[in-house]
MOPAC internal coordinates of N, CA, C and O (Angstrom, degrees):
PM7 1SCF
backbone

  N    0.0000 0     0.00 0     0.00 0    0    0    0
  C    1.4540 1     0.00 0     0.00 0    1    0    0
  C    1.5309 1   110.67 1     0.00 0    2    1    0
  O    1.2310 1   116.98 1   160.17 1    3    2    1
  N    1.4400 1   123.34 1   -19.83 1    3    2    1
  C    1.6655 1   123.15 1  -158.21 1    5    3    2
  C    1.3043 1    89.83 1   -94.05 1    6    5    3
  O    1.2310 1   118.40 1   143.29 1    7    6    5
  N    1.6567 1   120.66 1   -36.71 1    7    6    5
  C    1.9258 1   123.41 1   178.40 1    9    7    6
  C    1.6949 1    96.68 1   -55.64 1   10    9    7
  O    1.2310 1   109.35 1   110.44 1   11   10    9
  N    1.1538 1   137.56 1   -69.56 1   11   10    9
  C    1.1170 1   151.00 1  -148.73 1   13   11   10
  C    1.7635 1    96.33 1   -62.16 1   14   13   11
  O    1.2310 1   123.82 1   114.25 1   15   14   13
  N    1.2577 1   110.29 1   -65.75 1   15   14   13
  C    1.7157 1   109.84 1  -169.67 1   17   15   14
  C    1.4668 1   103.02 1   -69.13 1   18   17   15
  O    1.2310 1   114.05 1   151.04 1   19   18   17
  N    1.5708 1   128.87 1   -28.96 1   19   18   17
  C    1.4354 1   118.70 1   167.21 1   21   19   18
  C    1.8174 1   113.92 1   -57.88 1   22   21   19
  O    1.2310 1   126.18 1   140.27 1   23   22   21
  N    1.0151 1   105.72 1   -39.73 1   23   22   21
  C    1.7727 1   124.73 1  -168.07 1   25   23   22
  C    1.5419 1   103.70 1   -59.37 1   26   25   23
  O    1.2310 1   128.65 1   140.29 1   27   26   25
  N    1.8510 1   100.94 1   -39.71 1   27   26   25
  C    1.5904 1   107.54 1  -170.50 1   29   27   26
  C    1.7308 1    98.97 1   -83.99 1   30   29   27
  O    1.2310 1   119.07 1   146.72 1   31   30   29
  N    1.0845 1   119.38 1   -33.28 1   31   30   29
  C    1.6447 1   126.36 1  -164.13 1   33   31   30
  C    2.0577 1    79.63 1   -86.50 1   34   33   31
  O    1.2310 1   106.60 1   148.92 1   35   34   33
  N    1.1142 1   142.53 1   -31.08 1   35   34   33
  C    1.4521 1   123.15 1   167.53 1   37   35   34
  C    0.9267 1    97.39 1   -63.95 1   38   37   35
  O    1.2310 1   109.73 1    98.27 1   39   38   37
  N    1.6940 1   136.87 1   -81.73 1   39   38   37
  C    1.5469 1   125.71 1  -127.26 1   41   39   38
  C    1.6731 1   103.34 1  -106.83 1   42   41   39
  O    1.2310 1   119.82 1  -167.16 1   43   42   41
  N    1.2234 1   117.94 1    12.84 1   43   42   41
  C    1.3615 1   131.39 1  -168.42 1   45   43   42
  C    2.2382 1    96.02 1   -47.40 1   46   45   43
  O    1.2310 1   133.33 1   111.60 1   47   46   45
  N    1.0987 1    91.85 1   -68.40 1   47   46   45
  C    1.5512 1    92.18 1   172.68 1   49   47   46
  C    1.2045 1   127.10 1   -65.34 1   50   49   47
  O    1.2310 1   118.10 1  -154.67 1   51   50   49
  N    1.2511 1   121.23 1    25.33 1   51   50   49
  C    1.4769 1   121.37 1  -172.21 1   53   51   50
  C    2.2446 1    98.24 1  -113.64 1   54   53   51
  O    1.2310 1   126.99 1   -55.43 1   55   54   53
  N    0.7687 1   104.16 1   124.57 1   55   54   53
  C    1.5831 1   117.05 1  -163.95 1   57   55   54
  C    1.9027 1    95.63 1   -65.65 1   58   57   55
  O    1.2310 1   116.40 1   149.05 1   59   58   57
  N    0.9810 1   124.45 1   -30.95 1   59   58   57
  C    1.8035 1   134.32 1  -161.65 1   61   59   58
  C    2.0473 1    84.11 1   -93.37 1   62   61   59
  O    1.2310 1   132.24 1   159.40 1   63   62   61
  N    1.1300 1    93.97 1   -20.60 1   63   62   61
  C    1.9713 1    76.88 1  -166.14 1   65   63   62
  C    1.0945 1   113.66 1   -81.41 1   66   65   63
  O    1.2310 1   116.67 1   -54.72 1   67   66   65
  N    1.6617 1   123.94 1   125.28 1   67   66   65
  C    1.1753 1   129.36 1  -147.81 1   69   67   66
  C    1.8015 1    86.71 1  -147.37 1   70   69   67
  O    1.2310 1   127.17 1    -3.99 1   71   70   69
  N    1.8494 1   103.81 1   176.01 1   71   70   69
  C    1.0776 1   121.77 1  -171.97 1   73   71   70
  C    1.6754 1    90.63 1   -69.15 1   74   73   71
  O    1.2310 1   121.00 1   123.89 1   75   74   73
  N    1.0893 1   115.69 1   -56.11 1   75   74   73
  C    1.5376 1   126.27 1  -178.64 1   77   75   74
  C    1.8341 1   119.79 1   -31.27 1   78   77   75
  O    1.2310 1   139.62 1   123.13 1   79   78   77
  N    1.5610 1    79.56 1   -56.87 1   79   78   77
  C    1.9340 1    87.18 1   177.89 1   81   79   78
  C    1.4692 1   116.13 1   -73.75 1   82   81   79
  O    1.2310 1   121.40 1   166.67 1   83   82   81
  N    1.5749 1   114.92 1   -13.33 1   83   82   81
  C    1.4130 1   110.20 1   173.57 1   85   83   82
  C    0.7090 1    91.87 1   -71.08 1   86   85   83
  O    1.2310 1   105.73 1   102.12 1   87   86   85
  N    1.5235 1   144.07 1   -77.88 1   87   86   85
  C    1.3118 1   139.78 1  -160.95 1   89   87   86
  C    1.0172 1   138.83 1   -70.91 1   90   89   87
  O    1.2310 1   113.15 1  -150.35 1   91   90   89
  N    1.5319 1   130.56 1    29.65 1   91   90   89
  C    0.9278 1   152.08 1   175.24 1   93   91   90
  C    1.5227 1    98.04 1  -104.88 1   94   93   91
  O    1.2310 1   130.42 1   127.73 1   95   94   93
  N    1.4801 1    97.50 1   -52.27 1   95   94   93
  C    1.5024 1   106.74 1  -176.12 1   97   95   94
  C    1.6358 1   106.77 1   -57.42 1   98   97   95
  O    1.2310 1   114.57 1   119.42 1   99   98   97
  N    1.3106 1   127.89 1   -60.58 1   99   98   97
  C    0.8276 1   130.32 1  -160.82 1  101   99   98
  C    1.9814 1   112.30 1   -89.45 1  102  101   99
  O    1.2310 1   124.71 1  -163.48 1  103  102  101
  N    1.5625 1   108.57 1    16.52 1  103  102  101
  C    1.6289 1   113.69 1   155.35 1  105  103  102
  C    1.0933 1    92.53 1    69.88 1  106  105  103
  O    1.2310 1   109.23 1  -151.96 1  107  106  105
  N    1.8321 1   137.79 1    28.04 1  107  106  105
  C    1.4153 1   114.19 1   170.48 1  109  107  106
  C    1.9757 1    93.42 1  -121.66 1  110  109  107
  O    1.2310 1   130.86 1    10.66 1  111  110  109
  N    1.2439 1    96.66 1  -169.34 1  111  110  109
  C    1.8613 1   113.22 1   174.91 1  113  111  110
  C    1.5110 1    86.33 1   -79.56 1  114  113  111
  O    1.2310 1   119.43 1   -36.79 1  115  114  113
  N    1.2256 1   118.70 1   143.21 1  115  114  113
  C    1.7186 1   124.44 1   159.33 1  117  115  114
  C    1.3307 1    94.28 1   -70.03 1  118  117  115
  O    1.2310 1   103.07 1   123.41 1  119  118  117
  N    1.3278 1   148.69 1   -56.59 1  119  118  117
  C    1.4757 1   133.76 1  -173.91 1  121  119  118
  C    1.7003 1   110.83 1   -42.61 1  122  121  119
  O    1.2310 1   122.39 1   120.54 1  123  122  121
  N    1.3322 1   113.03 1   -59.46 1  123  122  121
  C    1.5555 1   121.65 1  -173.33 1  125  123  122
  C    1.4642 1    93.87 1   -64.08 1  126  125  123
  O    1.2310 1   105.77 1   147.65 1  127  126  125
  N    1.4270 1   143.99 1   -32.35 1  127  126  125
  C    1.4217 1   134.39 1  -142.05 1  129  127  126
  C    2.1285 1    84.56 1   -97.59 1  130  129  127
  O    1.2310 1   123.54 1   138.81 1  131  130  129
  N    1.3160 1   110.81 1   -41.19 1  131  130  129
  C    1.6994 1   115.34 1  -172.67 1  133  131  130
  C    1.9807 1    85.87 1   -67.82 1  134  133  131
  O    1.2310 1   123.09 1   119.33 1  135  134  133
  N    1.0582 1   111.68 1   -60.67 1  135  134  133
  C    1.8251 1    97.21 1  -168.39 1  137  135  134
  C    1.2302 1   110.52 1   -56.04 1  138  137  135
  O    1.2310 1   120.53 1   123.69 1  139  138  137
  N    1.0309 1   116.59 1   -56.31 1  139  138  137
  C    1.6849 1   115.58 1  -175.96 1  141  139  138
  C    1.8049 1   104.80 1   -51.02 1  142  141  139
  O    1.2310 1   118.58 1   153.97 1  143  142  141
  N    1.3658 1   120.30 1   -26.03 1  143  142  141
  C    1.3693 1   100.60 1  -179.37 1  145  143  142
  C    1.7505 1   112.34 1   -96.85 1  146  145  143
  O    1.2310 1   131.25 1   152.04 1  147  146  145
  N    1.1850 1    95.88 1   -27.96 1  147  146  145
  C    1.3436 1    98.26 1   173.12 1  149  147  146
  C    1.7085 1   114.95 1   -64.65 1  150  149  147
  O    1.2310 1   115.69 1   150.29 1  151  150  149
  N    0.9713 1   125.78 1   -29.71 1  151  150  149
  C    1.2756 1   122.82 1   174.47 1  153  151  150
  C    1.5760 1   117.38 1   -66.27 1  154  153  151
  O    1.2310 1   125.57 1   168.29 1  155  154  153
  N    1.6040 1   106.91 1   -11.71 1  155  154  153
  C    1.2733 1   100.91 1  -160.67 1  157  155  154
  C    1.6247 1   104.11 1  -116.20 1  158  157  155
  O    1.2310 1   128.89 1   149.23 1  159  158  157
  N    1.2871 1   100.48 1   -30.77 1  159  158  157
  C    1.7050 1   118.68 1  -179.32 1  161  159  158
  C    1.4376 1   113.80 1   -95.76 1  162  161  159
  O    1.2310 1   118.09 1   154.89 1  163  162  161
  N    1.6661 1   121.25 1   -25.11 1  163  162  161
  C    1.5175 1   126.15 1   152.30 1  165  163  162
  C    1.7311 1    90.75 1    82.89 1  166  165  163
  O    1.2310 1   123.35 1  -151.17 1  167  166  165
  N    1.6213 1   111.19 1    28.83 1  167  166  165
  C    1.3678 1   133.18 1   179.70 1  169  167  166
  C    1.5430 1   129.86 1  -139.29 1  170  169  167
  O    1.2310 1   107.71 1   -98.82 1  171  170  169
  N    1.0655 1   140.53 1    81.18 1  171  170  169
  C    1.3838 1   131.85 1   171.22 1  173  171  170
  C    1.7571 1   107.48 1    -5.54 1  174  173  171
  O    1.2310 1   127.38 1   -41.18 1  175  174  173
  N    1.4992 1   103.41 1   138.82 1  175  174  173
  C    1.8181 1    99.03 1   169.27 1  177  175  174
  C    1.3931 1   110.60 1   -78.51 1  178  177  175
  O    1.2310 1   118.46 1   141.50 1  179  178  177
  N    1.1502 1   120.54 1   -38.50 1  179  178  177
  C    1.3997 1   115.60 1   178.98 1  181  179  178
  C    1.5104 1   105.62 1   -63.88 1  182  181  179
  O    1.2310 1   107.88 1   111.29 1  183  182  181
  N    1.7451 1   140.23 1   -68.71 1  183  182  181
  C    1.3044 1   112.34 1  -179.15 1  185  183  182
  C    1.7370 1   120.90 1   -58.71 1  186  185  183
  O    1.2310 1   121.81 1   161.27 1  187  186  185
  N    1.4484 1   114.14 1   -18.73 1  187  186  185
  C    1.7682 1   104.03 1   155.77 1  189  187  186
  C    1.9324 1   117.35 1   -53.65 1  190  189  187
  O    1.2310 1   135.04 1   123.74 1  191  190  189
  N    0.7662 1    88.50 1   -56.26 1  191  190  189
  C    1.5959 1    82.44 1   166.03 1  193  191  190
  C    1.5542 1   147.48 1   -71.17 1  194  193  191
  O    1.2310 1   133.53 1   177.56 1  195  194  193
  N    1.6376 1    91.45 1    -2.44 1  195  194  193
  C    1.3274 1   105.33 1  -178.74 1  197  195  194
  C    1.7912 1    98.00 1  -107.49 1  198  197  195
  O    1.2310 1   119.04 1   164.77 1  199  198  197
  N    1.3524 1   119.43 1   -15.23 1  199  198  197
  C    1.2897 1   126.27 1  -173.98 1  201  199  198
  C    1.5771 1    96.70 1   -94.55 1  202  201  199
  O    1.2310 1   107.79 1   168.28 1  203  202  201
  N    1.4337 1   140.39 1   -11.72 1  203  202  201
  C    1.2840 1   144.88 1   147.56 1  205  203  202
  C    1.4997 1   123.50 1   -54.87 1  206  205  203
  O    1.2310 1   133.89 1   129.16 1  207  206  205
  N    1.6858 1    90.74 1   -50.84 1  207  206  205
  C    2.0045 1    89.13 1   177.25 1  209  207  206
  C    1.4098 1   105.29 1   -63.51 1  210  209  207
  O    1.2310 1   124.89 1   138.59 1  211  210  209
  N    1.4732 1   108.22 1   -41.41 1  211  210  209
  C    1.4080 1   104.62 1  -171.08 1  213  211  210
  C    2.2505 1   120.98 1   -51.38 1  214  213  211
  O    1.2310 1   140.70 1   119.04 1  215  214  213
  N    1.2826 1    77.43 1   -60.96 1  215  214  213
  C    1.5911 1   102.53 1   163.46 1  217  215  214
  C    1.5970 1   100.54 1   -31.55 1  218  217  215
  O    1.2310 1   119.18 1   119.60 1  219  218  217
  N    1.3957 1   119.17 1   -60.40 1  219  218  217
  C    1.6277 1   120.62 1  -155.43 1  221  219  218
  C    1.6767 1    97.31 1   -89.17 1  222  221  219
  O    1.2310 1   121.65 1   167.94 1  223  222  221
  N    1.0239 1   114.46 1   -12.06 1  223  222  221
  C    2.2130 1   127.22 1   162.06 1  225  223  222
  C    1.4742 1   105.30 1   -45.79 1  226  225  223
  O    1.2310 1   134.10 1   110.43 1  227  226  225
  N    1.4946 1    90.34 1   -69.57 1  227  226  225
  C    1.3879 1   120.77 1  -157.50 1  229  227  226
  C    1.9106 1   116.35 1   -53.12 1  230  229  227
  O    1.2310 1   129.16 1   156.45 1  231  230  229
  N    1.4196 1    99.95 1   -23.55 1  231  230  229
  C    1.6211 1   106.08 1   168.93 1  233  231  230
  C    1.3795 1   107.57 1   -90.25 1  234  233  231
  O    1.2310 1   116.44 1   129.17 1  235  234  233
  N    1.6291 1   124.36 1   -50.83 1  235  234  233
  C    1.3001 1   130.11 1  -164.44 1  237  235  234
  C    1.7361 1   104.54 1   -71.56 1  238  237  235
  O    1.2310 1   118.80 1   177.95 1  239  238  237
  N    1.5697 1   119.89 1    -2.05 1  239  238  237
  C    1.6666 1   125.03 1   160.13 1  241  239  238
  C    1.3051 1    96.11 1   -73.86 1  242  241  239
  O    1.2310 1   125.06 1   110.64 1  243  242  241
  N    1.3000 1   107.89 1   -69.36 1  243  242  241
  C    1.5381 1   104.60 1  -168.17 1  245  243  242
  C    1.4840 1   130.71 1   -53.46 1  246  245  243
  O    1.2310 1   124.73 1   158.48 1  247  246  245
  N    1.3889 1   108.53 1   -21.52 1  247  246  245
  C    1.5495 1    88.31 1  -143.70 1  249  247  246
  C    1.8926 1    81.16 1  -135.76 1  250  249  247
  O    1.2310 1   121.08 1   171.79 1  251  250  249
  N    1.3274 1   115.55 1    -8.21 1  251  250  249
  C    1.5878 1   108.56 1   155.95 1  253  251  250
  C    1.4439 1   124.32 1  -109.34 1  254  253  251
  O    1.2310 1   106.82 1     4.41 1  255  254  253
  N    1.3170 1   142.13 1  -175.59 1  255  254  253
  C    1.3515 1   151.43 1   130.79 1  257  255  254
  C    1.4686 1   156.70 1  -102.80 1  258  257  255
  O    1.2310 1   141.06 1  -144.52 1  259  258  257
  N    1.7490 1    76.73 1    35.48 1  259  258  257
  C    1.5468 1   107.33 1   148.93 1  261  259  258
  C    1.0639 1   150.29 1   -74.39 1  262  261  259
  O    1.2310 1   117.38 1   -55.73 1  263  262  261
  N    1.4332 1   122.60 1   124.27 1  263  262  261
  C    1.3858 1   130.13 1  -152.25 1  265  263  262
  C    1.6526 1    98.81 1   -45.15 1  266  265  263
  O    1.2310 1   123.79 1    -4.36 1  267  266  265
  N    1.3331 1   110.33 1   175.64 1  267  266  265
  C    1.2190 1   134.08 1  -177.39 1  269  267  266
  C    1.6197 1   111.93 1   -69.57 1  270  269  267
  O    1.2310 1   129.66 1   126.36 1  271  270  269
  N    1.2990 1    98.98 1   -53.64 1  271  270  269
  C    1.5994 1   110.00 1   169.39 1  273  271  270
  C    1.5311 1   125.58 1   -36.39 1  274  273  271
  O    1.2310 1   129.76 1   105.08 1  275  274  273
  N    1.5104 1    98.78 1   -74.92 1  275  274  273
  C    1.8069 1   121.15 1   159.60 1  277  275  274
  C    1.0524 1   110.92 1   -47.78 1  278  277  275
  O    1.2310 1   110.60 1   143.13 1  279  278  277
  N    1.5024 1   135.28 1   -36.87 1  279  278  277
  C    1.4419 1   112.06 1   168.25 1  281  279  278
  C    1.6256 1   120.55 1   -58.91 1  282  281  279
  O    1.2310 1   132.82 1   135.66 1  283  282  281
  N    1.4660 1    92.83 1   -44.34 1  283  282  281
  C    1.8330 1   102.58 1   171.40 1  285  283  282
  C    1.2922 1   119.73 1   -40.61 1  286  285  283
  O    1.2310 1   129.60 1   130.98 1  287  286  285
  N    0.9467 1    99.10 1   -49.02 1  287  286  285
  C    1.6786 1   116.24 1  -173.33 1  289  287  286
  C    1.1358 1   122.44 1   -58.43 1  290  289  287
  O    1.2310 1   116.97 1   132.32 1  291  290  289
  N    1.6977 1   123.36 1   -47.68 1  291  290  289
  C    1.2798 1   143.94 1  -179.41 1  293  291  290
  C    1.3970 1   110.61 1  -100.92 1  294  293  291
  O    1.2310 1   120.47 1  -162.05 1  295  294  293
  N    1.0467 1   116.70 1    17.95 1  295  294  293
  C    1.8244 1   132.21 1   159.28 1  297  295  294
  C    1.3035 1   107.58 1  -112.90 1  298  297  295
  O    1.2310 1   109.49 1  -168.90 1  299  298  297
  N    1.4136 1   137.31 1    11.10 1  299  298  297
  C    1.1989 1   142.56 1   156.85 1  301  299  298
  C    1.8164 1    99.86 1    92.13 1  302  301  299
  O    1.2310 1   113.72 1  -179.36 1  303  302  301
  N    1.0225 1   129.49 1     0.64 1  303  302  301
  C    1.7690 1   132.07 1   170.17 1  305  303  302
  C    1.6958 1   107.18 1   -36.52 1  306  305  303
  O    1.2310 1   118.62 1   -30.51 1  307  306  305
  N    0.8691 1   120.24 1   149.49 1  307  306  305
  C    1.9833 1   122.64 1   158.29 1  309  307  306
  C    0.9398 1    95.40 1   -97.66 1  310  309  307
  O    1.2310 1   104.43 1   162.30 1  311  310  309
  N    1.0275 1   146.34 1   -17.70 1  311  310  309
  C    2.2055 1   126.89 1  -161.12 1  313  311  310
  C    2.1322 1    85.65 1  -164.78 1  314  313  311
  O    1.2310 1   137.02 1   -36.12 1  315  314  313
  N    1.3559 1    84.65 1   143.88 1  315  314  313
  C    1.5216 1    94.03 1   148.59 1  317  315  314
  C    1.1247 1   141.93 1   -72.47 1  318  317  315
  O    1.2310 1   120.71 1   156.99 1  319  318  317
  N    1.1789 1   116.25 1   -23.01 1  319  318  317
  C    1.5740 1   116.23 1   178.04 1  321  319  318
  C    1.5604 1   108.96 1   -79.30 1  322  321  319
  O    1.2310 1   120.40 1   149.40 1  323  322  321
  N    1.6002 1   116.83 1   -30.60 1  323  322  321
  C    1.3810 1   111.47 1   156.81 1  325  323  322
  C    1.4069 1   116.22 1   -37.81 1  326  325  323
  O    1.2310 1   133.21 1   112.50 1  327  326  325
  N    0.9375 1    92.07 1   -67.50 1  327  326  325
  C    1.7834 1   109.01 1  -172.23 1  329  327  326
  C    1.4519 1   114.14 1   -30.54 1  330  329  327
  O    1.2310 1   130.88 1   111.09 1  331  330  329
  N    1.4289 1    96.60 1   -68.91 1  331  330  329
  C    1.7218 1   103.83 1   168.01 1  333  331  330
  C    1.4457 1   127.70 1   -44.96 1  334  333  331
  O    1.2310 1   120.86 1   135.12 1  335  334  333
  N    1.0585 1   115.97 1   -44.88 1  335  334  333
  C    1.6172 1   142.98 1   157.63 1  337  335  334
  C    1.4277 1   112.57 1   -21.17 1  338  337  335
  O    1.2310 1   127.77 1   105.02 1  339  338  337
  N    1.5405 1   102.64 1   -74.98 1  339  338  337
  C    1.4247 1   113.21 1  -156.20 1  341  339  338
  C    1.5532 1    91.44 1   -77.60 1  342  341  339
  O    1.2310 1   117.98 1   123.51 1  343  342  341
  N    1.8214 1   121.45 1   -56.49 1  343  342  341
  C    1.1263 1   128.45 1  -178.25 1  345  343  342
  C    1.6654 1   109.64 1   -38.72 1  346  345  343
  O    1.2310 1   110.38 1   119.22 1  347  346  345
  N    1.5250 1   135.68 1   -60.78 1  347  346  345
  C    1.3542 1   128.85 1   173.36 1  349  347  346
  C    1.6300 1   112.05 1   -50.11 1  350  349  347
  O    1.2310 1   129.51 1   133.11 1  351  350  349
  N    1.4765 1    99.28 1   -46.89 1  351  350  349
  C    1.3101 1    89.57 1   176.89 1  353  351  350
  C    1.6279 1   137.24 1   -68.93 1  354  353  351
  O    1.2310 1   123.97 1  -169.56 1  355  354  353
  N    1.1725 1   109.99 1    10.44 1  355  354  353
  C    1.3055 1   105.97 1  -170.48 1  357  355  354
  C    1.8551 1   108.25 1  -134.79 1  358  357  355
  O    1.2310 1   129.09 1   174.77 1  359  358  357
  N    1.0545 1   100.09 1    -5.23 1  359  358  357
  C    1.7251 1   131.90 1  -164.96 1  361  359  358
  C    1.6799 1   112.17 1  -123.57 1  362  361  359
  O    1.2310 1   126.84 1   128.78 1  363  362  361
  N    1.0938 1   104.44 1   -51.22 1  363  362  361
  C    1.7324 1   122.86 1   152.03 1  365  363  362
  C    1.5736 1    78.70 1    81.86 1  366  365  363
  O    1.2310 1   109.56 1  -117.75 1  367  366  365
  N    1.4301 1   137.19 1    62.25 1  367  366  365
  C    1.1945 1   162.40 1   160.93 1  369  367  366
  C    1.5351 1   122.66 1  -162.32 1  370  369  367
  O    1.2310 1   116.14 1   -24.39 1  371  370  369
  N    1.2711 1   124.95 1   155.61 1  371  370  369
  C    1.5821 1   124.07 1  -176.61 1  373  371  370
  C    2.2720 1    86.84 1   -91.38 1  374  373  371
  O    1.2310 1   136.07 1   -23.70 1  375  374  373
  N    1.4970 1    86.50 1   156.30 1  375  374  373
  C    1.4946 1   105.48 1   154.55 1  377  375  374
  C    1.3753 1   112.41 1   -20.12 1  378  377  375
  O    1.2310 1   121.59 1    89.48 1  379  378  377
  N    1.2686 1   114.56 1   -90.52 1  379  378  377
  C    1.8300 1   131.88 1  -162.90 1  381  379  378
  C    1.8425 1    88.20 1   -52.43 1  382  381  379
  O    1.2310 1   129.12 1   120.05 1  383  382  381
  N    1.2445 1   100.03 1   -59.95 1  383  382  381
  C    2.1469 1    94.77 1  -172.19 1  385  383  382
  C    1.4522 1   107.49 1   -35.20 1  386  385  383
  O    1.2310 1   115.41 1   130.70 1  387  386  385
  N    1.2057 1   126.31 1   -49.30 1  387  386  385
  C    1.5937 1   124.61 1   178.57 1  389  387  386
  C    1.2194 1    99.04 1   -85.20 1  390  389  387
  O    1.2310 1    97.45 1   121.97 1  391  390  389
  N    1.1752 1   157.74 1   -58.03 1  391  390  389
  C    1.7040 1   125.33 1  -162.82 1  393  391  390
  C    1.6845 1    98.86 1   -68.79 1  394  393  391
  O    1.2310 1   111.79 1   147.94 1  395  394  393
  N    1.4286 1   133.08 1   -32.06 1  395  394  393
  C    1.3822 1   114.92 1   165.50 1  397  395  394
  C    1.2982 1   123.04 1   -41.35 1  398  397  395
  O    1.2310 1   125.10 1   116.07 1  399  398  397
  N    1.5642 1   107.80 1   -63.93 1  399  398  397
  C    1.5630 1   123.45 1  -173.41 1  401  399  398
  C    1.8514 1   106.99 1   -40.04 1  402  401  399
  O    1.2310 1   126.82 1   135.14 1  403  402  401
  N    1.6233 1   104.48 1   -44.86 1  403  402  401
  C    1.2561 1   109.22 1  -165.84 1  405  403  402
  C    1.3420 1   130.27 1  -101.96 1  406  405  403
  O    1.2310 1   126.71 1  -178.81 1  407  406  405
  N    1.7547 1   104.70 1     1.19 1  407  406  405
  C    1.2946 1   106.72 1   148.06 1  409  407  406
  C    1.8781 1   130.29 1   -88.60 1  410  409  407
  O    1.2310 1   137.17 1   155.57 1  411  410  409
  N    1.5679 1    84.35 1   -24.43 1  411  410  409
  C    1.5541 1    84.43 1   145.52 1  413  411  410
  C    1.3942 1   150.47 1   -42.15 1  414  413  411
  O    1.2310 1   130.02 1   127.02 1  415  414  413
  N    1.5229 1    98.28 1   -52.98 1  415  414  413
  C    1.4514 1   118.96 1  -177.04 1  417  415  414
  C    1.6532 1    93.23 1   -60.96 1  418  417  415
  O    1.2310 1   122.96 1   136.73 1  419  418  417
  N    1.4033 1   111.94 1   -43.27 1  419  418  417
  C    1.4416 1   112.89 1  -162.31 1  421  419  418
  C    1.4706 1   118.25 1   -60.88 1  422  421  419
  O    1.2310 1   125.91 1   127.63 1  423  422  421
  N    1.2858 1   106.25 1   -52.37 1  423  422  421
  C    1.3708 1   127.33 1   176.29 1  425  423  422
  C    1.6217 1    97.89 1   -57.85 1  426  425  423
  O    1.2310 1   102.46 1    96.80 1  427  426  425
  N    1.1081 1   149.72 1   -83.20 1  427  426  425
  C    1.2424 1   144.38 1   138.94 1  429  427  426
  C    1.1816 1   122.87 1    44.96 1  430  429  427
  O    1.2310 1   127.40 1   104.37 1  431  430  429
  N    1.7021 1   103.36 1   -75.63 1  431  430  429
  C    1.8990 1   124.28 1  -178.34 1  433  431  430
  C    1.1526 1   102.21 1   -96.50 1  434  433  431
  O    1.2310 1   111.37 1  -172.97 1  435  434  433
  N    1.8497 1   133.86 1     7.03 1  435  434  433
  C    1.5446 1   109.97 1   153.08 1  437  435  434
  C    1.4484 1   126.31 1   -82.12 1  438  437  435
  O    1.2310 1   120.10 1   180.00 1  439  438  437

């Protein structure tokens, strides 16, 4: 399990890295490689890895001023509208709503 979540925290931003290429990488079936983790993490590998790009979004809003797109991009997304997608869906806000909210906050506590 520690190969697998290191593998996802490496290639997490890489747009081609998929449940498939882990498991290729790692010599198992991607079906057997998603059950075996899901049983253990009580998480699909693919939304673990999609809750990583998100995770690695969530600084490059804050703390760069790069478009929305390029953030997608370099959080490992294929398309933007994914991006937006998963990001509302999991945040229950778009992209721009949280780097607003949180340059707010910032400006705020100076």
């Amino acid at each position: 399990m520690n190969k697998i979540i290191q593998l996802v925290y490496e290639y997490r931003t890489d747009p081609e890295f998929s449940v498939k290429s882990l498991a290729d990488t790692l010599c198992y079936n991607p079906d057997y490689l998603n059950r075996h983790f899901k049983s253990l993490m009580k998480r699909s590998l693919i939304e673990y890895i999609i809750d990583k790009r998100i995770e690695h979004s969530l600084v490059a809003l804050i703390d760069s001023d790069e478009t929305i797109s390029n953030i997608a991009e370099g959080s490992g997304f294929s398309s933007y509208r994914n991006f937006i997608h998963q990001f509302k869906l999991r945040k229950d806000i778009t992209p721009s709503e949280y780097r607003n909210c949180h340059r707010m906050i910032h400006i705020t506590n100076n």
